[in-house]
C-alpha positions as CSV (number, residue, x, y, z in Angstrom):
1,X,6.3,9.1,-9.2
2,X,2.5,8.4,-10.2
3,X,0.2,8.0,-7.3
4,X,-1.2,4.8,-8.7
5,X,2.7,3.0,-8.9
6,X,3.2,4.6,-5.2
7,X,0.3,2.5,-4.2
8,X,1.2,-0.8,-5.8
9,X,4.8,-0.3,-4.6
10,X,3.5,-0.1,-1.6
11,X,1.3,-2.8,-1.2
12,X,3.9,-5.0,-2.8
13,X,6.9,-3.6,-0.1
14,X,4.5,-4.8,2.4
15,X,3.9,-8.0,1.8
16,X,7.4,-8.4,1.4
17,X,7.9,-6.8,4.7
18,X,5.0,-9.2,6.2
19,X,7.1,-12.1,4.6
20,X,10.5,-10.7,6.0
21,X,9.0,-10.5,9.8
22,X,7.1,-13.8,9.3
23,X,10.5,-16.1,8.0
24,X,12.4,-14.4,10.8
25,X,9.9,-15.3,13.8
26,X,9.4,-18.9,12.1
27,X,13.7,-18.8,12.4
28,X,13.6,-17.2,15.6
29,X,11.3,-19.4,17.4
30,X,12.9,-22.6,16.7
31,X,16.1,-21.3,17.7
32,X,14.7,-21.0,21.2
33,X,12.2,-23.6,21.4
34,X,9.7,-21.6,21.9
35,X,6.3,-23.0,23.2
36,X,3.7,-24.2,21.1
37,X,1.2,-21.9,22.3
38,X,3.2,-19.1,20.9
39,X,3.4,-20.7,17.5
40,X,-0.4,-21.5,17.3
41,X,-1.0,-17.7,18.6
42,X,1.1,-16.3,16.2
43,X,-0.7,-18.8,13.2
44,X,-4.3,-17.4,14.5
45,X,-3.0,-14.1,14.2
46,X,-2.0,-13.9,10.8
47,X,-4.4,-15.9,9.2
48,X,-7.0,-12.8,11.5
49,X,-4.5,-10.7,10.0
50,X,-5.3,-12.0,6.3
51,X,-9.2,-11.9,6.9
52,X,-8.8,-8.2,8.1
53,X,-7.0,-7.1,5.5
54,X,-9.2,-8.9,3.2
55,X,-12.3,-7.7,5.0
56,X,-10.8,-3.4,4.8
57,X,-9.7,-4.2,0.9
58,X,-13.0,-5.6,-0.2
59,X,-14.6,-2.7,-2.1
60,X,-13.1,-1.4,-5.6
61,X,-13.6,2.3,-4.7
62,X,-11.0,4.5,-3.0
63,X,-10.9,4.8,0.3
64,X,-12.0,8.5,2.2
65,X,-8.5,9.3,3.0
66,X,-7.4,8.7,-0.6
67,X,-10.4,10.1,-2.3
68,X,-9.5,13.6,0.5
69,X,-6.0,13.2,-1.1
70,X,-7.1,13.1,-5.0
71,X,-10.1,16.0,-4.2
72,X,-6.6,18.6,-2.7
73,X,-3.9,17.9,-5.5
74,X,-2.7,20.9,-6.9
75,X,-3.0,21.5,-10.5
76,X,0.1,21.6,-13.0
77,X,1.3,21.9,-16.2
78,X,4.4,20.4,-15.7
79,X,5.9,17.4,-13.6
80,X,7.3,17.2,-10.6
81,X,10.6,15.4,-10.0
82,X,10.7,11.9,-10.6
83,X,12.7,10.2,-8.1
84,X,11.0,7.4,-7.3
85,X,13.2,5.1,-5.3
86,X,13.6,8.7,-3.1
87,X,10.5,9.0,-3.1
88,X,9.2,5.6,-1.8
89,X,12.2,5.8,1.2
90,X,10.8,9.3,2.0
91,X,7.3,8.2,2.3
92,X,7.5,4.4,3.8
93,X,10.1,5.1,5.9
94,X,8.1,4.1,9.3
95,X,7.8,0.6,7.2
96,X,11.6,0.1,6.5
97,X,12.1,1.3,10.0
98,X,9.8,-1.2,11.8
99,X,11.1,-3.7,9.6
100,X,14.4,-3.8,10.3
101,X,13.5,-3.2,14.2
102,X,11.7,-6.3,14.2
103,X,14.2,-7.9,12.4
104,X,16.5,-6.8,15.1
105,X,14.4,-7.7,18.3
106,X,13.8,-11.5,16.9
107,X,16.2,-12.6,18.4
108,X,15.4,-11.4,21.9
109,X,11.1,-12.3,21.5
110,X,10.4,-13.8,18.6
111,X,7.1,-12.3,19.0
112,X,7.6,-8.9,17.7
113,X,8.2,-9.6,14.7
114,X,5.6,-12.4,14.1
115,X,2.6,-9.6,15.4
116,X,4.7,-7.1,13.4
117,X,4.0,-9.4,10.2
118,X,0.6,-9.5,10.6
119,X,0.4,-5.4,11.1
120,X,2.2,-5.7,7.5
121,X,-0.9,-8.1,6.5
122,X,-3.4,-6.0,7.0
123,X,-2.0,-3.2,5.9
124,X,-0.6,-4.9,2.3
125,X,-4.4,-6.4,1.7
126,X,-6.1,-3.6,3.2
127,X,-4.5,-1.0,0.3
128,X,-4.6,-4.2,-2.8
129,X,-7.0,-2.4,-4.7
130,X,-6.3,1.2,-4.3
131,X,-4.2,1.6,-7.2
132,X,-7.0,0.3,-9.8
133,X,-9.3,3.2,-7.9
134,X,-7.0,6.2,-8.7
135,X,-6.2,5.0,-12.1
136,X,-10.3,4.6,-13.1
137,X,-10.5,8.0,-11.8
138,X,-7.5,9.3,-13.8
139,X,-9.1,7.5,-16.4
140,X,-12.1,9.2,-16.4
141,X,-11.2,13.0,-15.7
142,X,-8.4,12.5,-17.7
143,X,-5.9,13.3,-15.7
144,X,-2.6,11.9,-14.1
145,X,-1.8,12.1,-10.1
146,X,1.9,12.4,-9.0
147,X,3.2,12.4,-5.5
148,X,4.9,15.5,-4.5
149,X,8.0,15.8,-3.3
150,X,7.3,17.0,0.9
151,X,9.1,15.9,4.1
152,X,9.1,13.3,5.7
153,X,6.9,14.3,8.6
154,X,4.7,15.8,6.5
155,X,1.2,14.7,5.2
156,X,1.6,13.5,1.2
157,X,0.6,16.0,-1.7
158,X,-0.5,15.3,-5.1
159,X,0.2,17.3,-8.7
160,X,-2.5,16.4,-10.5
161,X,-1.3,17.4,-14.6
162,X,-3.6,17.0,-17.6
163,X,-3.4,13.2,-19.0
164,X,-5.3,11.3,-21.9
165,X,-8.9,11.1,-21.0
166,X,-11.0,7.9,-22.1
167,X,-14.1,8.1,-23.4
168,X,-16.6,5.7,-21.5
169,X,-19.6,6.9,-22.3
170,X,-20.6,4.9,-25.6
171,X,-20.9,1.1,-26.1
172,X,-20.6,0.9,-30.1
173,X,-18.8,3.5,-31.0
174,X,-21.9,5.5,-32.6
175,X,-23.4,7.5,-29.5
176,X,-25.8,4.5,-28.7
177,X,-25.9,1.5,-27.4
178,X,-25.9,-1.9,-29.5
179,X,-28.8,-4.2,-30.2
């Protein structure tokens, strides 16, 4: 699976997962009348969990952990398997997994999974822009990034295999700029 999909599949499974949490502690809390103070706290902390998440996915360059990740794929002339629904359960596991645990604690406190949602906030907002880094980068060595195929307790690899590069460097066409 390319690196850049990963990371919008990503993004996108977590604000699904954020939404998930967030209907089932709106359910869950009028089911057992919970206080207001709880719904107000739980309001204040995802709309903190948006401006966090907004505040970490501000800048258009990839992040140090991703730009470590990029800098230590291997090279390769051919690609790896291409499994991708495998390939996103075998990486995002810990998000299906707390999830469907919140999910299933909602209806003993229906706070877990409304502070769960707004984990799954910042982290979907946070990671919004990643995928337009990697491809500008893939772009411009021209080169494409797959995610390797590793367990799942172990850190993510990359194959990086030769691509179509794009040439950025003139305006016009002609090796200078217009006038």
């Amino acid at each position: 699976m390319r690196f850049a999909e990963f990371l919008k599949a990503t993004v996108l499974l977590c604000a699904g997962a954020a939404s998930a949490l967030a209907l089932v502690a709106v359910l869950a809390a009028g089911n057992q009348q919970v206080e207001a103070r709880f719904t107000i706290f739980i309001a204040a902390w995802w709309v903190g969990a948006a401006l966090i998440g907004a505040w970490l996915g501000r800048r258009a360059e990839a992040t140090p952990p991703i730009a470590r990740l990029l800098g230590t794929a291997r090279s390769s002339h051919s690609l790896p398997e291409l499994h991708p629904g495998r390939m996103l359960l075998n990486r995002l596991w810990p998000l299906v997994a707390t999830t469907i645990l919140g999910i299933g604690l909602a209806f003993l406190a229906p706070q877990i999974p409304g502070i769960a949602a707004g984990f799954s906030i910042i982290w979907a907002l946070a990671w919004r822009r990643q995928h337009r880094a990697v491809i500008a980068i893939e772009q411009r060595d021209g080169v494409e990034f797959y995610v390797e195929r590793t367990p799942p307790g172990r850190p993510m690899q990359l194959v990086r295999v030769p691509g179509m590069k794009r040439d950025l460097s003139t305006v016009n066409g002609t090796g200078g700029a217009s006038v």
